[in-house]
One Martini backbone bead per residue (centre of mass of N, CA, C, O) as a GRO file, in nm:
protein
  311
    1UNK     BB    1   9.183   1.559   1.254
    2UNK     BB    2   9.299   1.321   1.453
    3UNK     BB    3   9.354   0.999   1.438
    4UNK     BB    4   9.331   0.749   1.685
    5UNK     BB    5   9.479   0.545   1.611
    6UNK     BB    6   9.775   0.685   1.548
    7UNK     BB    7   9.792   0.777   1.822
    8UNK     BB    8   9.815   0.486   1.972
    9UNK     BB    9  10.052   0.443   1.828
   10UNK     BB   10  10.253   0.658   1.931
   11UNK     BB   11  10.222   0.613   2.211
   12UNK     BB   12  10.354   0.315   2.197
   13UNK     BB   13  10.629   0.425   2.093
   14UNK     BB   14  10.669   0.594   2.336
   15UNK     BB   15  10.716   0.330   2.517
   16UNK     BB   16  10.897   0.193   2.430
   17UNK     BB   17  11.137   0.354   2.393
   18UNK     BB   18  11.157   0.419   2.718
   19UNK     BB   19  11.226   0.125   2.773
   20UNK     BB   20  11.498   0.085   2.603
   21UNK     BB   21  11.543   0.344   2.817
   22UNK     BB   22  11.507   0.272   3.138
   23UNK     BB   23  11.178   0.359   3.155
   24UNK     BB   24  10.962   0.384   3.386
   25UNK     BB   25  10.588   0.403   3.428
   26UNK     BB   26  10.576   0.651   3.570
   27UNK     BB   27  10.719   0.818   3.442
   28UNK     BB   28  10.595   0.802   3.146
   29UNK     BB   29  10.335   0.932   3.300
   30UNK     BB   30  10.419   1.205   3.376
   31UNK     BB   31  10.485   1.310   3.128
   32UNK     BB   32  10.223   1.305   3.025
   33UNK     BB   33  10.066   1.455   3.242
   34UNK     BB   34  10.222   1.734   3.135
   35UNK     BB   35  10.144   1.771   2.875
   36UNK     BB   36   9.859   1.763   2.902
   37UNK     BB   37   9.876   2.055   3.080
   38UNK     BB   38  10.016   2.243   2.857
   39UNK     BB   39   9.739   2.205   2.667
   40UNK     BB   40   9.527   2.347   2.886
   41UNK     BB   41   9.641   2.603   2.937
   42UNK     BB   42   9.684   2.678   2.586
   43UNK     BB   43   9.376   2.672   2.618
   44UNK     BB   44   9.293   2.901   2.836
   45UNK     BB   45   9.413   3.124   2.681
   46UNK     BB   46   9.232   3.127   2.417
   47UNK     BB   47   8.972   3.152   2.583
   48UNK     BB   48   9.030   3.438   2.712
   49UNK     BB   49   9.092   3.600   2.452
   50UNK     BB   50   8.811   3.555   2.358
   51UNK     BB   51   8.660   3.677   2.611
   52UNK     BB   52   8.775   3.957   2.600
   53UNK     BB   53   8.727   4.046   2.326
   54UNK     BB   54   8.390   4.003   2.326
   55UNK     BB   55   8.393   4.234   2.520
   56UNK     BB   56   8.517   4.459   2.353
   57UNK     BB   57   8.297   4.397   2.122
   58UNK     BB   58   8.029   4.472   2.323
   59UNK     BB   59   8.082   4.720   2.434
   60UNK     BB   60   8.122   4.903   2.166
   61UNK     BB   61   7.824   4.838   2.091
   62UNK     BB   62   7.690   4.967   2.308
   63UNK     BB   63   7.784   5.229   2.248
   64UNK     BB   64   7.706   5.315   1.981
   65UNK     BB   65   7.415   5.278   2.058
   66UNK     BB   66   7.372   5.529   2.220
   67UNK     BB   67   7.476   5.746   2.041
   68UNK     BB   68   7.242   5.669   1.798
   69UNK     BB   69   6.970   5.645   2.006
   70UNK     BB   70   7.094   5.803   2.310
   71UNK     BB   71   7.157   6.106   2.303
   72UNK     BB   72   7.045   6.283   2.577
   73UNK     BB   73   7.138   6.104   2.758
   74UNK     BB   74   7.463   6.089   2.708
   75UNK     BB   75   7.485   6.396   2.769
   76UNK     BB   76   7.400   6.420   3.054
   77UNK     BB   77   7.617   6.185   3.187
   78UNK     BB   78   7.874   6.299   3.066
   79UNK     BB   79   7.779   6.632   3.226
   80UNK     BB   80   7.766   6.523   3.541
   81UNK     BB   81   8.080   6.328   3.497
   82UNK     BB   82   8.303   6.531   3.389
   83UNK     BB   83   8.191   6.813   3.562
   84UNK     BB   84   8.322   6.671   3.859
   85UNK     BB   85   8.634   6.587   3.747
   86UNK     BB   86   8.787   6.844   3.637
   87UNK     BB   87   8.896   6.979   3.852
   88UNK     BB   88   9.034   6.763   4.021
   89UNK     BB   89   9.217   6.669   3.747
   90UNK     BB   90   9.346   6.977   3.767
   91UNK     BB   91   9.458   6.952   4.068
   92UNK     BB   92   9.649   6.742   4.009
   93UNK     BB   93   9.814   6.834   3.745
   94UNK     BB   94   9.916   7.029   3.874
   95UNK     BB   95  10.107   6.902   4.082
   96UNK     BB   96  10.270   6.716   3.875
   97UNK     BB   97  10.387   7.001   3.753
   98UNK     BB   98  10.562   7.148   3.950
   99UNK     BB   99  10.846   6.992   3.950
  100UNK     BB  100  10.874   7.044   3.644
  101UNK     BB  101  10.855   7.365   3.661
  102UNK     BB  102  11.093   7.392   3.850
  103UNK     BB  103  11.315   7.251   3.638
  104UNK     BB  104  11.136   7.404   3.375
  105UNK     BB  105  11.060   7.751   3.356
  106UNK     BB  106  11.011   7.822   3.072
  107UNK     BB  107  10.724   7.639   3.047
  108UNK     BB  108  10.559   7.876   3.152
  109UNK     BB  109  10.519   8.044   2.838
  110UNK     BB  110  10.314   7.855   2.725
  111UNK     BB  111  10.086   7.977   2.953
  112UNK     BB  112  10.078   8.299   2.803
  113UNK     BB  113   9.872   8.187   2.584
  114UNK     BB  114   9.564   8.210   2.465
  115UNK     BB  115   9.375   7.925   2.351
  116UNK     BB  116   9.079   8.087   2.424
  117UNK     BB  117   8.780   8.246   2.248
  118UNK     BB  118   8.576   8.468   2.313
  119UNK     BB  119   8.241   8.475   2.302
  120UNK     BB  120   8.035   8.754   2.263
  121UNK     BB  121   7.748   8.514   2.215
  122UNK     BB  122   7.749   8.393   2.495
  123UNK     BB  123   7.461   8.189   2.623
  124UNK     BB  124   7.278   8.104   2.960
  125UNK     BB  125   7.053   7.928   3.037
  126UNK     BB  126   6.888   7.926   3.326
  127UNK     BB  127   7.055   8.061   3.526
  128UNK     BB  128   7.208   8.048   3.859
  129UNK     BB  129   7.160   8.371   4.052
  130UNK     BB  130   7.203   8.341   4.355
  131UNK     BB  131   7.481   8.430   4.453
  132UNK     BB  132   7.381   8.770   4.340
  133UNK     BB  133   7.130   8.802   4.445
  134UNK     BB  134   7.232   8.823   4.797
  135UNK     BB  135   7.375   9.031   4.725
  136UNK     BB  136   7.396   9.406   4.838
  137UNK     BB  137   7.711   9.427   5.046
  138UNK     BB  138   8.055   9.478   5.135
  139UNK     BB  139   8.168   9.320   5.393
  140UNK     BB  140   8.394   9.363   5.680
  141UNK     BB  141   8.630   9.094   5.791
  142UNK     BB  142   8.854   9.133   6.000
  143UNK     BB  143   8.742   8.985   6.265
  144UNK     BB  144   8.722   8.708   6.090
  145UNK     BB  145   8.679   8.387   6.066
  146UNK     BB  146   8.735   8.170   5.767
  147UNK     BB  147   8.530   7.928   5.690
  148UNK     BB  148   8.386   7.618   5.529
  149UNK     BB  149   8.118   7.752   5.561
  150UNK     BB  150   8.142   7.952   5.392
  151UNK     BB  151   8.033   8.163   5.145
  152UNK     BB  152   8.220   8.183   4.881
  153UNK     BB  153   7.983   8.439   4.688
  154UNK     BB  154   8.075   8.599   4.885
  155UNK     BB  155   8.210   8.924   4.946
  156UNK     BB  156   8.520   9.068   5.108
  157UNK     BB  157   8.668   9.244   5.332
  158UNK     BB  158   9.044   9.319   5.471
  159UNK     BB  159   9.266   9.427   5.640
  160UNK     BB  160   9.613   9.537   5.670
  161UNK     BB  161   9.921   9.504   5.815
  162UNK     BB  162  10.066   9.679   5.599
  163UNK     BB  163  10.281   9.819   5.409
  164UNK     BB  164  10.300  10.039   5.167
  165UNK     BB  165  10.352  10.011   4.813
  166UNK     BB  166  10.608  10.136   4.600
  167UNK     BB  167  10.783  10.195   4.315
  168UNK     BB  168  11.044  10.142   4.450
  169UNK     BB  169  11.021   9.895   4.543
  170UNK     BB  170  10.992   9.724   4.311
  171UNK     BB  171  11.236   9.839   4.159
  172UNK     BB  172  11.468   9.707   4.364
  173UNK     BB  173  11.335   9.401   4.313
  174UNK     BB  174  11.414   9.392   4.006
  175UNK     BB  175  11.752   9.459   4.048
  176UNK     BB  176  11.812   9.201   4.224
  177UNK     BB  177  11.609   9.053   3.988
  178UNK     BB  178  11.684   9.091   3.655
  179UNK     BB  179  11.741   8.806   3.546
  180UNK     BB  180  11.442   8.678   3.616
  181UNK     BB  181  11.255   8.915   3.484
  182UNK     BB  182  11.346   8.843   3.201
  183UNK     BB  183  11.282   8.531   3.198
  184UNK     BB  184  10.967   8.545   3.289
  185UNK     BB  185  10.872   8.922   3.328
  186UNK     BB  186  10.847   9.132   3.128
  187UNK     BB  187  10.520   9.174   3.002
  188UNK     BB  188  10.327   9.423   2.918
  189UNK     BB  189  10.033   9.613   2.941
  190UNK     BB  190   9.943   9.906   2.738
  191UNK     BB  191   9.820  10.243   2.660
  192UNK     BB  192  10.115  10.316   2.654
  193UNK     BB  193  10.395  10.272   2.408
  194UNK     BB  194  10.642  10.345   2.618
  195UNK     BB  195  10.545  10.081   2.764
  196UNK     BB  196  10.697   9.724   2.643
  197UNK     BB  197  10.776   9.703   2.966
  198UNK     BB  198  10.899   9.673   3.286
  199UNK     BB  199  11.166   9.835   3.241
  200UNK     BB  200  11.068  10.105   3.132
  201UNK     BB  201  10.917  10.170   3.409
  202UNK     BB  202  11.170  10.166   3.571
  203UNK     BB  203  11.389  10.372   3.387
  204UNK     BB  204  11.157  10.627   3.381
  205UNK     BB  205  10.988  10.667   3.555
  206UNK     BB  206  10.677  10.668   3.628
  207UNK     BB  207  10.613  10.837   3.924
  208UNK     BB  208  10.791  11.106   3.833
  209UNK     BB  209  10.706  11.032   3.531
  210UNK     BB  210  10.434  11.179   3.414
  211UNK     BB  211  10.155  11.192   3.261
  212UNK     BB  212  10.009  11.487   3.072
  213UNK     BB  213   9.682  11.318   3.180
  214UNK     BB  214   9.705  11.091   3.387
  215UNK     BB  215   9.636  10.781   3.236
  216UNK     BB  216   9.779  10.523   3.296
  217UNK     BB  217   9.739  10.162   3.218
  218UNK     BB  218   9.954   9.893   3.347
  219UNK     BB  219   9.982   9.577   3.309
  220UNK     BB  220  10.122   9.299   3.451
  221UNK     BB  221  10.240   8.982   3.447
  222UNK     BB  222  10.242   8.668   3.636
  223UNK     BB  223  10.354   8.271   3.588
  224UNK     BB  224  10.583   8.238   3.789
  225UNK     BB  225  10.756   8.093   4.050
  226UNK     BB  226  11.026   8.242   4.056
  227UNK     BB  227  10.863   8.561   4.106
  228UNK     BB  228  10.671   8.484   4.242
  229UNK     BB  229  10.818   8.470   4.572
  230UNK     BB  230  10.965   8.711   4.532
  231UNK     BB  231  10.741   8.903   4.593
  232UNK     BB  232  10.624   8.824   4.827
  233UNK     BB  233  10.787   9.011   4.992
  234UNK     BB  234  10.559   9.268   4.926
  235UNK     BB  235  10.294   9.044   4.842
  236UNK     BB  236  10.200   8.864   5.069
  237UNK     BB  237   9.993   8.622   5.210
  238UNK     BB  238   9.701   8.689   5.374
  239UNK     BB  239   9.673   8.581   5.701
  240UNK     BB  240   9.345   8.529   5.651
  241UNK     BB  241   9.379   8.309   5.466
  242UNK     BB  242   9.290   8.025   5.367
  243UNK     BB  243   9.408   7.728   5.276
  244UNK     BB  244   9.211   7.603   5.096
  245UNK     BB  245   9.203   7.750   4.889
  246UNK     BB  246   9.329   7.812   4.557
  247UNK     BB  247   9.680   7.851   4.414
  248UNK     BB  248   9.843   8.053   4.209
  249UNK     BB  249  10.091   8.195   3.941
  250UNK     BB  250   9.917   8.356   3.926
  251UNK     BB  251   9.971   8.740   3.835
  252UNK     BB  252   9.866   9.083   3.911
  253UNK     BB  253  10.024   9.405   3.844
  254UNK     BB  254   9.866   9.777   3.893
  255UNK     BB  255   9.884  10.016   3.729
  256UNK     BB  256   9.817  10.389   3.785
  257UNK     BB  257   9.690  10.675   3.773
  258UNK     BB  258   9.442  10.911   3.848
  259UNK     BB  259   9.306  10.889   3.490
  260UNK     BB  260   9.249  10.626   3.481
  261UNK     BB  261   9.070  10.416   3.282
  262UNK     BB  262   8.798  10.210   3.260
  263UNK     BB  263   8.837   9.872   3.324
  264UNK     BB  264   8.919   9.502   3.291
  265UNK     BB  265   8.967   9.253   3.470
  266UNK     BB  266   9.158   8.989   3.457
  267UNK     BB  267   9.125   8.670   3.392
  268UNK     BB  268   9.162   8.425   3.596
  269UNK     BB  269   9.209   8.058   3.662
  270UNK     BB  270   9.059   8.083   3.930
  271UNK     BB  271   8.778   8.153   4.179
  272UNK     BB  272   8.981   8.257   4.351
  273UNK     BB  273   9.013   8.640   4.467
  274UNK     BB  274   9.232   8.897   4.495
  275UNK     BB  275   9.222   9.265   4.606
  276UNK     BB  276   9.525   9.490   4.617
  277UNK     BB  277   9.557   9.744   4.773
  278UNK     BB  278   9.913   9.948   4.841
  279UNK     BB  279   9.810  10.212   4.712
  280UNK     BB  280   9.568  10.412   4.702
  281UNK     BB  281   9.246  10.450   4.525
  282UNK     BB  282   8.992  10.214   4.448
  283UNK     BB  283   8.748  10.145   4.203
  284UNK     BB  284   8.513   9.828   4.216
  285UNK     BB  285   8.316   9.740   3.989
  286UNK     BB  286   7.989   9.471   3.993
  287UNK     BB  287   7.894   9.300   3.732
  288UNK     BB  288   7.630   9.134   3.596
  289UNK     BB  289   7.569   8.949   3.379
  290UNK     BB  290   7.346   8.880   3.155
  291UNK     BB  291   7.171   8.673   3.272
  292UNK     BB  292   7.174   8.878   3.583
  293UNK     BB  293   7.062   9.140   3.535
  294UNK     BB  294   6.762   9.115   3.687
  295UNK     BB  295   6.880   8.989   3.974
  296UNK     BB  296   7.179   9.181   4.019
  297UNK     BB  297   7.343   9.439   4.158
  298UNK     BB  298   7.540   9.690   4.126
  299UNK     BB  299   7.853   9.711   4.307
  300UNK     BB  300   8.063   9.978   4.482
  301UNK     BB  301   8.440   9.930   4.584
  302UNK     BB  302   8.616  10.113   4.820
  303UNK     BB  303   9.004  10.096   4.780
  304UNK     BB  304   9.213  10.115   4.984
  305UNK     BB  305   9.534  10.131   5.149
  306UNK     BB  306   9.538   9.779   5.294
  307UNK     BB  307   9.336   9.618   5.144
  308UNK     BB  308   9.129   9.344   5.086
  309UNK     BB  309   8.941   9.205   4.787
  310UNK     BB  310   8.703   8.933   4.829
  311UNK     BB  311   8.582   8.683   4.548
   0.00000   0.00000   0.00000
């Protein structure tokens, strides 16, 4: 610490110092109170940042405390307050993903890929079966228009006025934007080897060339936005779908024999799902999970061509 003799001394030679230099005591005096008011700022910074550390490390240190001691209360508020969360955050990352997979279009291949591995032995304790086990049978809703107050839960099927969709359609839209097809969505999945692309489907003439047992079944997926458009051609959306829906860029179009066999439909990463038959008639079998399969019903809805069914 400064001794205060010292400073007085020091003080003194500043004023002489001023006077023998033509400057006046107000002079003087402005600047010792300028000097000393730029001493209490770097005073109040130094006392804010150590303030600021203090928060940051009581904030911590109650963290910590919470983890070791009340391991079961920590772990329900973080699961009631981050899956309230979840949805809402991946609804705005969906929306600012938009422009840059717009801008590059490639960046869609790495979401083809599936990064979580279905466990079969995940088994929900005390699930709420409730929204399927009021489900009883699937009604058609063709005249009706949903709102928002809809129970979500309930399948409901809908009629199209749409001309029906054949090989030939796609095959022709295939080759006009053969460019874009090739580059976003080449890949089908099939039981069939002879078909390890959209392309191979097309250049045999699956419709024309059948196969001896007519049992194929190939599944095409598309996860881009500039393939999903084109097709829109085709299969647009359909006009009584709410606004509010959640909208995907994934789509599956499922290519079928007379006796192809009994298969399940692919996860889609929506909640909401729509299942249209363009061309024949399919039957889809709605099965209860195992936690709700005593308390729900599997119902069979006939999809014939032109319908819609909303799950």
């Amino acid at each position: 610490m400064v001794d205060l003799e010292v400073y007085k001394k020091q003080l003194k030679k500043i004023r002489q110092f001023a006077r023998e230099n033509d400057i006046t005591e107000n002079e003087i005096n402005k600047a010792l109170q300028n000097s000393f008011r730029t001493l209490e700022k770097k005073k109040k910074k130094v006392n804010f940042r150590f303030f600021m550390k203090s928060m940051v490390t009581l904030l911590f240190i109650i963290i910590i405390c919470f983890i070791s001691f009340d391991k079961k209360f920590l772990g329900v508020m973080l699961l009631r307050n981050l899956q309230n969360s979840i949805y809402p955050g991946l609804k705005l990352l969906r929306k600012i993903a938009i422009p840059i997979i717009q801008h590059y279009p490639s960046l869609s291949e790495l979401y083809d890929e599936w990064c979580i591995l279905e466990n079969p032995y995940f088994y929900v304790n005390d699930m709420d079966c409730w929204p399927c086990s009021v489900v009883h049978f699937v009604p058609d809703l063709s005249s009706h228009h949903i709102s928002r107050s809809f129970n979500l839960g309930i399948p409901y099927t809908k009629t199209e006025n749409l001309s029906q969709v054949h090989m030939e359609d796609i095959q022709q839209l295939l080759w006009q934007n053969s460019g874009v097809f090739k580059k976003d969505a080449m890949r089908v999945f099939s039981n069939n080897k002879t078909y390890r692309d959209i392309q191979d489907i097309m250049e045999k003439n699956m419709d024309l060339n059948r196969s001896k047992n007519l049992n194929n079944h190939i599944t095409w997926r598309i996860n881009s936005m500039t393939t999903g458009r084109i097709l829109r051609k085709l299969f647009p959306k359909p006009v009584d779908t709410p606004n509010w829906w959640e909208q995907s860029t994934e789509r599956f179009i499922i290519f079928d024999e007379p006796n192809s066999p009994p298969y399940s439909l692919p996860n889609p990463e929506c909640s909401n799902i729509m299942i249209r038959c363009t061309a024949g008639t399919r039957l889809i079998k709605m099965i209860a999970s195992p936690e709700c399969s005593a308390s729900c019903e599997s119902i069979i809805v006939l999809l014939s061509a032109g319908k819609a069914f909303f799950v």
